[in-house]
OpenMM code with the backbone's topology and positions (N, CA, C; nanometers):
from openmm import Vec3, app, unit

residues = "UNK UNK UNK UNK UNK UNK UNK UNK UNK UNK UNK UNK UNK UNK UNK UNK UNK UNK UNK UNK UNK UNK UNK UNK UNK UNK UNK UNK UNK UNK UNK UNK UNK UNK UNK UNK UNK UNK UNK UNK UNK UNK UNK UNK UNK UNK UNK UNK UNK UNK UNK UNK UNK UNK UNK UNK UNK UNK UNK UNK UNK UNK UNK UNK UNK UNK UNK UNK UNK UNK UNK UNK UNK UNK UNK UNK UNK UNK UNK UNK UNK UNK UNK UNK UNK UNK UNK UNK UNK UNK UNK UNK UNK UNK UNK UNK UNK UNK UNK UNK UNK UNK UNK UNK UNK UNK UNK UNK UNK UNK UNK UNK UNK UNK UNK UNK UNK UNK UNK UNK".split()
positions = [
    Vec3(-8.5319, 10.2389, 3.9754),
    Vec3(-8.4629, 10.2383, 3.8474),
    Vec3(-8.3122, 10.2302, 3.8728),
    Vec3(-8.2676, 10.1423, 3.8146),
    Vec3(-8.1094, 10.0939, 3.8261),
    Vec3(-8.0667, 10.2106, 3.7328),
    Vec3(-7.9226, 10.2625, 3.8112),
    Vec3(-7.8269, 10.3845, 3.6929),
    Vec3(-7.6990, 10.3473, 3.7361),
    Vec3(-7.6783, 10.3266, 3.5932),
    Vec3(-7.5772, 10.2567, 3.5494),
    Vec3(-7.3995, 10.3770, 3.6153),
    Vec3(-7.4835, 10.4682, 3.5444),
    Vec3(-7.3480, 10.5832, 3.5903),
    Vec3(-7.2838, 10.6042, 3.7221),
    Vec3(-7.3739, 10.5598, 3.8415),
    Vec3(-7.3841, 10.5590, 3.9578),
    Vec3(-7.2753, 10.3740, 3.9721),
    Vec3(-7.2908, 10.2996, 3.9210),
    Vec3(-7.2059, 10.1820, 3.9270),
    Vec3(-7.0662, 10.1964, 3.8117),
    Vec3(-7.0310, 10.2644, 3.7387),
    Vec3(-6.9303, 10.3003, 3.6813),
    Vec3(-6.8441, 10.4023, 3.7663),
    Vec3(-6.8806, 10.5205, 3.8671),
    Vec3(-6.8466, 10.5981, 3.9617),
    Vec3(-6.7737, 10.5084, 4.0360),
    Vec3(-6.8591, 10.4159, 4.1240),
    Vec3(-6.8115, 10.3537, 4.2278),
    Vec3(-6.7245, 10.2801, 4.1861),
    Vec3(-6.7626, 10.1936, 4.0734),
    Vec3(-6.6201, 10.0902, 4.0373),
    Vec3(-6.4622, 10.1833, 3.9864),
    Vec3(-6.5006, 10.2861, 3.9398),
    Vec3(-6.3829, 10.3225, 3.8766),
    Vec3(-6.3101, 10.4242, 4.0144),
    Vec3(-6.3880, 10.4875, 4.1015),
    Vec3(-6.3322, 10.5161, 4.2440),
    Vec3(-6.2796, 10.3707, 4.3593),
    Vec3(-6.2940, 10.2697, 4.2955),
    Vec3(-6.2534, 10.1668, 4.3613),
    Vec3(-6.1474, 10.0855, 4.3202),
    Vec3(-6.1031, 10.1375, 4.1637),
    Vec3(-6.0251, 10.0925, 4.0362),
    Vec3(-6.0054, 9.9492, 4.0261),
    Vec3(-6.1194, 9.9581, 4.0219),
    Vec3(-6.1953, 9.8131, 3.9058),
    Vec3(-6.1898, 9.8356, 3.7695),
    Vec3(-6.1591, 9.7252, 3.6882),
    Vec3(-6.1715, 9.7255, 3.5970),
    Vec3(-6.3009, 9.6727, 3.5818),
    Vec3(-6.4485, 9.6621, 3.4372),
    Vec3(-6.5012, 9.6156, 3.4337),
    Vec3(-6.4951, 9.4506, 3.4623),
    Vec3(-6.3968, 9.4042, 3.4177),
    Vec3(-6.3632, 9.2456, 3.4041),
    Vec3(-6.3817, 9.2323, 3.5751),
    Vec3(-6.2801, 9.3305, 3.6296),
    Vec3(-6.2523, 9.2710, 3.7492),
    Vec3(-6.4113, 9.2823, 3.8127),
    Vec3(-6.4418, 9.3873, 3.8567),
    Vec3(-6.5749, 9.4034, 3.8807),
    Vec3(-6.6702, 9.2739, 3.8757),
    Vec3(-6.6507, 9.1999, 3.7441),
    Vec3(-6.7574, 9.1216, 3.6678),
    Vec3(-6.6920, 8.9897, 3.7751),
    Vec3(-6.6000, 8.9877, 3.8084),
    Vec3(-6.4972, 8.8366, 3.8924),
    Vec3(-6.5127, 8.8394, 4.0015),
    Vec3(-6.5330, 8.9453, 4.0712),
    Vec3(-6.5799, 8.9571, 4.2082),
    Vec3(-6.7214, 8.9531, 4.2162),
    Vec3(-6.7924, 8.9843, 4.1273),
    Vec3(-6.9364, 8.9145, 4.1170),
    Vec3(-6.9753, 8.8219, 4.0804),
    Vec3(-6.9217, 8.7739, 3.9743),
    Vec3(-6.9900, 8.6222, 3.9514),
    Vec3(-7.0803, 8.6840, 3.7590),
    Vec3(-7.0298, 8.8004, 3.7216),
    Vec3(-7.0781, 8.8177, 3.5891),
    Vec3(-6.9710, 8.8381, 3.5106),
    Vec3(-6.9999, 8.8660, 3.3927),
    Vec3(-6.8856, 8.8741, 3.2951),
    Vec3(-6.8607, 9.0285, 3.2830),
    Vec3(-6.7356, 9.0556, 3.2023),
    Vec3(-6.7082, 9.1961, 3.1839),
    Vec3(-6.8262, 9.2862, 3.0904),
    Vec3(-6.9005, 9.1864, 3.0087),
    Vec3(-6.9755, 9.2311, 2.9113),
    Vec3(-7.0909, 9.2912, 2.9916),
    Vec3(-7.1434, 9.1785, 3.0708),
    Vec3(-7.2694, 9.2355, 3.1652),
    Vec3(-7.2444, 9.3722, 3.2496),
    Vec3(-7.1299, 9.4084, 3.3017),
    Vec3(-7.0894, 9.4994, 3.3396),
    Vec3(-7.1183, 9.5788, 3.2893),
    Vec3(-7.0243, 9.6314, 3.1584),
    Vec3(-7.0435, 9.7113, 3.0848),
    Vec3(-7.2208, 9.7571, 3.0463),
    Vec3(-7.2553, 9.6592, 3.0022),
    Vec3(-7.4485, 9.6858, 2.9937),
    Vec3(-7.5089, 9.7392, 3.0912),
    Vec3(-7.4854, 9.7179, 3.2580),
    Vec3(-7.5143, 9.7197, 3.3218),
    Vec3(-7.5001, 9.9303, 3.3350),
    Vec3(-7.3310, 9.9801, 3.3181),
    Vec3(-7.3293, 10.0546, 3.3332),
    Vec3(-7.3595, 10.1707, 3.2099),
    Vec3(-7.3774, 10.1177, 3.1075),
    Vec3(-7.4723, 10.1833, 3.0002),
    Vec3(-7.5929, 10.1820, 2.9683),
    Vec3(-7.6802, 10.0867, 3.0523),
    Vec3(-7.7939, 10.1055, 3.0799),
    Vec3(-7.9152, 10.0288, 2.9899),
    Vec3(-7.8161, 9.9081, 2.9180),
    Vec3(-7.8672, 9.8519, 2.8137),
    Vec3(-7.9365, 9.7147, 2.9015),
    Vec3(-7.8715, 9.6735, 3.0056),
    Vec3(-7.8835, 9.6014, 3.1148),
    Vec3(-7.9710, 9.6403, 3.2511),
    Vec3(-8.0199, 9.5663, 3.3003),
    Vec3(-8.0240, 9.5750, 3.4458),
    Vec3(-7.9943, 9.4362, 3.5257),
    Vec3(-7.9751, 9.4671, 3.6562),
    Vec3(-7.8778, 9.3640, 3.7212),
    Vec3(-7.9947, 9.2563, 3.7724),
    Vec3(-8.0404, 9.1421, 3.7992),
    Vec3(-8.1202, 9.0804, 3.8981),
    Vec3(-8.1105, 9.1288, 4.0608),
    Vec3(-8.1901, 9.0960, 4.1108),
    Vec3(-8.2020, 9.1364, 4.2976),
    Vec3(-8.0631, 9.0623, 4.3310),
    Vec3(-8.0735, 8.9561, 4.2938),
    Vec3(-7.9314, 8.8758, 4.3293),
    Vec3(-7.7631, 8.9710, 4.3009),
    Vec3(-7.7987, 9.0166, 4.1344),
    Vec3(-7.7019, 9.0331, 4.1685),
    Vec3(-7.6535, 9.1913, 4.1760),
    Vec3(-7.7387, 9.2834, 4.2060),
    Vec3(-7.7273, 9.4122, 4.2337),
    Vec3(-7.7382, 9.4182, 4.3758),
    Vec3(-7.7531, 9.2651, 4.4830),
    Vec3(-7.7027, 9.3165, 4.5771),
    Vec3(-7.5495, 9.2728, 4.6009),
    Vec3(-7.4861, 9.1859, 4.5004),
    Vec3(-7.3779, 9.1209, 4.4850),
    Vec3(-7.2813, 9.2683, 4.4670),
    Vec3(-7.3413, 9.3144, 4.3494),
    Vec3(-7.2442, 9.4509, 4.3208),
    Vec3(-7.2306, 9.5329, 4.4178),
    Vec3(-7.3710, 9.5529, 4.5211),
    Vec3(-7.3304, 9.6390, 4.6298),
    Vec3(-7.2609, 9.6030, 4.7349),
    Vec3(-7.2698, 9.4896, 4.7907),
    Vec3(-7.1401, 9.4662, 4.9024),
    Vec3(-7.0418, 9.4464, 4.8148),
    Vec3(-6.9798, 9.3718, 4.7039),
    Vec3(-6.8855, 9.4029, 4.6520),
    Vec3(-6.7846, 9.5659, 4.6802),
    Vec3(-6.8410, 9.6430, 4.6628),
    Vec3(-6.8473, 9.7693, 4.6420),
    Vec3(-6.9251, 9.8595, 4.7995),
    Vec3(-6.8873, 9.7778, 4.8591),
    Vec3(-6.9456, 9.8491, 4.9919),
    Vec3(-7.0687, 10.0076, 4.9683),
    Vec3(-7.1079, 9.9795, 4.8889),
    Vec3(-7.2356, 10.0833, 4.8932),
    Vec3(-7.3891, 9.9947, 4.9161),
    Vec3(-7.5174, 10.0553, 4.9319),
    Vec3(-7.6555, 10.0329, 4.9435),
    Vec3(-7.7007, 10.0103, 4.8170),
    Vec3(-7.7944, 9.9171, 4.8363),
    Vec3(-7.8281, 9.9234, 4.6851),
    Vec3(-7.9409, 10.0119, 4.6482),
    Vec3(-7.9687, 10.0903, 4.7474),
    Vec3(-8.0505, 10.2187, 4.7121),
    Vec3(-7.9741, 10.2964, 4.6336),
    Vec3(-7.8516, 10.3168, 4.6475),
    Vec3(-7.7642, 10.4129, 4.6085),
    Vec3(-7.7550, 10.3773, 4.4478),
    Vec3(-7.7118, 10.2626, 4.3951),
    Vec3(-7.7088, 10.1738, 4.2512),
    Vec3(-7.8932, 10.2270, 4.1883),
    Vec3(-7.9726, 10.1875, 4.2788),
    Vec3(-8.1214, 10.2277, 4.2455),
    Vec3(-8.1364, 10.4026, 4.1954),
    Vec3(-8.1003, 10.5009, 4.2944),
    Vec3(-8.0828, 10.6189, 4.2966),
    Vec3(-8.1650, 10.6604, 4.3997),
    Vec3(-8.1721, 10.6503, 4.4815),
    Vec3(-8.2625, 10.6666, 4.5592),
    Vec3(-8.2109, 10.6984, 4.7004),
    Vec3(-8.1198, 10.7242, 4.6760),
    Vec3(-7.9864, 10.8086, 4.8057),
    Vec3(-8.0159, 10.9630, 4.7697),
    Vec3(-8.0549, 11.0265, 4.8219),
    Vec3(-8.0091, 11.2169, 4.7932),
    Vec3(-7.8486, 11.3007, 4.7628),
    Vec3(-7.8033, 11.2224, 4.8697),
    Vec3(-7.7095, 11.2502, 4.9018),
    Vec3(-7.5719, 11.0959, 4.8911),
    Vec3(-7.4737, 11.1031, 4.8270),
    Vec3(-7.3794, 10.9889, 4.8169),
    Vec3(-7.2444, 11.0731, 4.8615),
    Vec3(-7.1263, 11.0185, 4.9354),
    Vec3(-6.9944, 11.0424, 4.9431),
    Vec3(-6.9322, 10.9039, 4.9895),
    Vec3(-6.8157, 10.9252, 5.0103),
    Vec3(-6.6982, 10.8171, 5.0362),
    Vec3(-6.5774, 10.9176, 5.1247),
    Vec3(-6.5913, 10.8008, 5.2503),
    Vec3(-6.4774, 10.8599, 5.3479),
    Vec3(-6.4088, 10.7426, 5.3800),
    Vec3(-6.2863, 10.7857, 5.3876),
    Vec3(-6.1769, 10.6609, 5.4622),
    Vec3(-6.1273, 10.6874, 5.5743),
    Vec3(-6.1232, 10.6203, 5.6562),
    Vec3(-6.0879, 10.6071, 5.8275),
    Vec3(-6.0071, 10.4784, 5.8139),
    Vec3(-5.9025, 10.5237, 5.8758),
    Vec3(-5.8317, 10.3555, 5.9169),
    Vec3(-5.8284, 10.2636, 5.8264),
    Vec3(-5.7845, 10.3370, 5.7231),
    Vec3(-5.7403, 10.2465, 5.5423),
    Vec3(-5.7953, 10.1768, 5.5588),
    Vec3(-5.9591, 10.2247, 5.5590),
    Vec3(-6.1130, 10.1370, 5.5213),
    Vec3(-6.1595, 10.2693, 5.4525),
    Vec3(-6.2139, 10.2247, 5.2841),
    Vec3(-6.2857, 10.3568, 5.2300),
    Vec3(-6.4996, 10.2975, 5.2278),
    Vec3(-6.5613, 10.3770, 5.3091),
    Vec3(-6.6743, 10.3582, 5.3480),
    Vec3(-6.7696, 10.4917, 5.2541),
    Vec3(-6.8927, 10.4230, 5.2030),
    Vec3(-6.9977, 10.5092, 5.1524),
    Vec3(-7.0622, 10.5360, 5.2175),
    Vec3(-7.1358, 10.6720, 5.2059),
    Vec3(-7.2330, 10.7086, 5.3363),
    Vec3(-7.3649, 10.7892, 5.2178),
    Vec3(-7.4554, 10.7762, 5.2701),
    Vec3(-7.6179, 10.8658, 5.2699),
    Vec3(-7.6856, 10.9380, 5.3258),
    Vec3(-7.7314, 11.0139, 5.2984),
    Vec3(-7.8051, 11.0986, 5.3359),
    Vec3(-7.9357, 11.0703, 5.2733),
    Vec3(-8.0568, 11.0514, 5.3751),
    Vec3(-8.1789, 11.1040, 5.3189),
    Vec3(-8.2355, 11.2310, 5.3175),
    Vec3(-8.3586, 11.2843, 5.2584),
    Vec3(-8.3588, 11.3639, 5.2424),
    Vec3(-8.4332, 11.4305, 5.3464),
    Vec3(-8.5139, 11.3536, 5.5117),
    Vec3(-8.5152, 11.4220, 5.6132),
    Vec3(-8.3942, 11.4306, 5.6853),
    Vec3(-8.3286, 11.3106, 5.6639),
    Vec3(-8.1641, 11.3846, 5.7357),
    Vec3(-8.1222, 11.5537, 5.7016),
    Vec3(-8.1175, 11.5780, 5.5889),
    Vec3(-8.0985, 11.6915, 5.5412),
    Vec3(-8.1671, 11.7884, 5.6341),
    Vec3(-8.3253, 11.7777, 5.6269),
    Vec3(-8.3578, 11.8838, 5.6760),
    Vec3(-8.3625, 11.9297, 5.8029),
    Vec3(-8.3099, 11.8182, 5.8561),
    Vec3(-8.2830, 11.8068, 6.0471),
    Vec3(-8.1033, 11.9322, 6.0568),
    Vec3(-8.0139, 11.8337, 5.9563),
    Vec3(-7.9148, 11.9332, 5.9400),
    Vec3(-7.9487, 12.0724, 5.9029),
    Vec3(-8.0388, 12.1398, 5.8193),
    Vec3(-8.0650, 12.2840, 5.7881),
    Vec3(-8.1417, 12.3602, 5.8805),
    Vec3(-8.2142, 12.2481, 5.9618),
    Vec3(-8.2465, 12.3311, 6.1247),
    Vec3(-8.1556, 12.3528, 6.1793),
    Vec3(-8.0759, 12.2547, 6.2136),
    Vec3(-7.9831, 12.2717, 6.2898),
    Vec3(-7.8784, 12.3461, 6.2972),
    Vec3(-7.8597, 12.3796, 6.1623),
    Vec3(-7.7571, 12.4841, 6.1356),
    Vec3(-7.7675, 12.6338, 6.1470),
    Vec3(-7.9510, 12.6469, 6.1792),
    Vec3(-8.0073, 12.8088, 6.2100),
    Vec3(-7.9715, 12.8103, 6.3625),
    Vec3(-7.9221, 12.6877, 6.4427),
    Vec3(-7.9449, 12.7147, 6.5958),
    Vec3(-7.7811, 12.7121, 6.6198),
    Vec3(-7.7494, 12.8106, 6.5848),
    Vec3(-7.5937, 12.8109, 6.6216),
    Vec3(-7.5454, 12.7382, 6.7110),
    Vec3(-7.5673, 12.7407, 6.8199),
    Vec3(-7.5148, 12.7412, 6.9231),
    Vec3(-7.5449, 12.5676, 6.9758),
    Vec3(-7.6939, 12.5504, 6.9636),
    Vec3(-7.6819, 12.4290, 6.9610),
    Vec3(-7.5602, 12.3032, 6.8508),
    Vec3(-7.5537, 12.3562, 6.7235),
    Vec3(-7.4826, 12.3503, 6.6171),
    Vec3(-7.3523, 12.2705, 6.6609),
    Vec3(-7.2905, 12.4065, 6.7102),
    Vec3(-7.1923, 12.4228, 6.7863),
    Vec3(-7.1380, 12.3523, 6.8654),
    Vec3(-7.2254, 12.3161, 6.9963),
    Vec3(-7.2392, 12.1788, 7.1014),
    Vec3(-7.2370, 12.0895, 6.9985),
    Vec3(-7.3040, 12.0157, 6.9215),
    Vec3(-7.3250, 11.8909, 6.8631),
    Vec3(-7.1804, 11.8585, 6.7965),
    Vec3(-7.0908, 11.9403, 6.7036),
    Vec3(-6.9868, 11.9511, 6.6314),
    Vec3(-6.9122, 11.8922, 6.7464),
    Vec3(-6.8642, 12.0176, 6.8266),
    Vec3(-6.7845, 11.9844, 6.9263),
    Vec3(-6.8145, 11.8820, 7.0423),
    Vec3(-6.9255, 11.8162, 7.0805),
    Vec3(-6.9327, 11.6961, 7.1872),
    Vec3(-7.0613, 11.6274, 7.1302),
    Vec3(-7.0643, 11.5737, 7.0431),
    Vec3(-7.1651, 11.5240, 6.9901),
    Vec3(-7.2801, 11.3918, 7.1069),
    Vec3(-7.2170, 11.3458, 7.1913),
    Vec3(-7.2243, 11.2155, 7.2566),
    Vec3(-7.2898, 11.2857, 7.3836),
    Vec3(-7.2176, 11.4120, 7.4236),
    Vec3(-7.2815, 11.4513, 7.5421),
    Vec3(-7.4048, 11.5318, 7.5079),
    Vec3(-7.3940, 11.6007, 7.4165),
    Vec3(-7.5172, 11.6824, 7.3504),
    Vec3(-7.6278, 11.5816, 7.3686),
    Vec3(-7.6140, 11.4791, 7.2670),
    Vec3(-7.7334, 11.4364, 7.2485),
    Vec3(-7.7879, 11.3397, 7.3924),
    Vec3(-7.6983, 11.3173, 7.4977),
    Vec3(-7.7354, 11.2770, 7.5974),
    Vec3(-7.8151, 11.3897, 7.7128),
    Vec3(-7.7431, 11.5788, 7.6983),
    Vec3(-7.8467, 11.5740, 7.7160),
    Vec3(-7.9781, 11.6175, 7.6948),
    Vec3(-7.9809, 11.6372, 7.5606),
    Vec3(-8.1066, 11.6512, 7.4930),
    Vec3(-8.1953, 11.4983, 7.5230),
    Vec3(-8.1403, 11.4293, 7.5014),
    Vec3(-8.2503, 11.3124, 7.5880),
    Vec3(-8.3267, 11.2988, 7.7219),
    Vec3(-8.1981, 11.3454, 7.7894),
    Vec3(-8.2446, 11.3727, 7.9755),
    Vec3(-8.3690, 11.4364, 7.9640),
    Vec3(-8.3245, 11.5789, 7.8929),
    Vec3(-8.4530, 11.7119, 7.8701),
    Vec3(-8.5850, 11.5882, 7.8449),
    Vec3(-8.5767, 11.5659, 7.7352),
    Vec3(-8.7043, 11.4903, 7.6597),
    Vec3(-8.7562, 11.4016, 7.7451),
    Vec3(-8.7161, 11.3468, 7.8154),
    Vec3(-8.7515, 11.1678, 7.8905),
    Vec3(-8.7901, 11.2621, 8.0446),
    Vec3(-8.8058, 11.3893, 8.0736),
    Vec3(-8.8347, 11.4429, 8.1851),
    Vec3(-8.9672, 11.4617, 8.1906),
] * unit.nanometer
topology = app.Topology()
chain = topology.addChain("A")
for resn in residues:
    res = topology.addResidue(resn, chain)
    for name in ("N", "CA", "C"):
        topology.addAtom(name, app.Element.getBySymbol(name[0]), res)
């Protein structure tokens, strides 16, 4: 199920105007608007148009992300997900302190050698 509120978020954190939005896709400002009130839904074509537009998944436009944020690194602003076993790998992980801990602080060596362990 396409939600509309979820594509009004992103465009207006990206400060799009509907029009503009609609020009970088290839629709009009009107479809936009429908789109994000829910009177609309987008074609496959072009709800994946809106999502690289808009550097998000089009799971995320669908709803079907758990978890949505936006981080910028190197004046690039990037969307990220979480599913919802990601989650629960993080809420283990967060009972094992210490492992926790290692991963935060050396993430690259941790998990190298938690692999060694495993592949033994």
């Amino acid at each position: 199920m396409f939600i509309g509120s979820r594509l009004r978020e992103v465009r207006e954190k990206k400060g799009y105007s509907q029009a503009k939005l609609g020009e970088l896709t290839g629709v009009t400002k009107v479809s936009i608007c429908g789109y994000e009130l829910g009177h609309k839904t987008p074609s496959a074509e072009k709800l994946d148009m809106l999502a690289t537009v808009l550097n998000i998944t089009t799971d995320y436009l669908l709803g079907r992300d758990q978890v949505g944020e936006y981080v910028s690194e190197e004046g690039a602003t990037y969307h990220y997900s979480i599913s919802k076993e990601e989650i629960k790998i993080i809420r283990e992980l967060r009972k094992r302190n210490s492992l926790y801990h290692k991963l935060i602080t050396d993430p690259k060596r941790t998990f190298d050698l938690i692999e060694l362990k495993l592949n033994k």
